[in-house]
N, C-alpha and C positions, 0 to 999 in steps of 0.2 A: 663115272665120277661126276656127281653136278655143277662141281667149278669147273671143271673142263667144259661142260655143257654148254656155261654161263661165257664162255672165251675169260675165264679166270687163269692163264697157265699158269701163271705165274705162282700163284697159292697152290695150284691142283698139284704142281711139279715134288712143291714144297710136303705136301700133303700124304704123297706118291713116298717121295723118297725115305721119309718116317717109318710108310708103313711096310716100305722092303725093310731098312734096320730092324726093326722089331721082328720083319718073320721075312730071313731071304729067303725062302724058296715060294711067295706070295705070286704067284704069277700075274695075276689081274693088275697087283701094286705094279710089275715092273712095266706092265704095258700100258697103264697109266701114266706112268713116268715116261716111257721112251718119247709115246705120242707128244704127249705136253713140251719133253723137251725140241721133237721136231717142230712143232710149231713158232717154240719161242726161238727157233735155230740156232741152239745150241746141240751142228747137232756132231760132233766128237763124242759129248756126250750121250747122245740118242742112240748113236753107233755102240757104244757100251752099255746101253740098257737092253736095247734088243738082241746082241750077244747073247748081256747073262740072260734074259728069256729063253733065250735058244738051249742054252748049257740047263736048264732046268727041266726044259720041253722042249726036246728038237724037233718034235712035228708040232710045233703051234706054228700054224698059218700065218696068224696075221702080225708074227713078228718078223719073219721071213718074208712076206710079201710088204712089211715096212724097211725093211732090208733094203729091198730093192728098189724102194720108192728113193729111202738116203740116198741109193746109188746115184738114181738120178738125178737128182737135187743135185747131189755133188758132180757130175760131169757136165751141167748144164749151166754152171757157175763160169 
């Protein structure tokens, strides 16, 4: 997404989240979203995006491997 690109989370999040509404099974939208929301550390929420990625696509890697990144965010806190 190019506002992600641009370190726009804040819009890209927004942008993200529209386009899971419109089409929840959009995988690219929710990893857009998860991402954007880690950045902007919200991340309860991030935790909930890359979920339902998972629930959509349980072998998508790089939801799972951001998974584990929250993990650590969150014990290193």
């Amino acid at each position: 997404m190019d506002l992600a690109r641009q370190n726009q989370f804040t819009e890209a999040a927004e942008c993200s989240q529209q386009a899971t509404t419109l089409k929840p099974a959009f995988l690219e939208a929710w990893t857009n979203l998860e991402n954007c929301q880690l950045m902007l550390q919200r991340l309860d929420e991030a935790k909930a995006s890359y979920e339902r990625a998972l629930s959509i696509d349980p072998d998508d890697r790089t939801a799972r491997q951001n998974l584990g990144i929250l993990s650590e965010i969150r014990q290193n806190r």
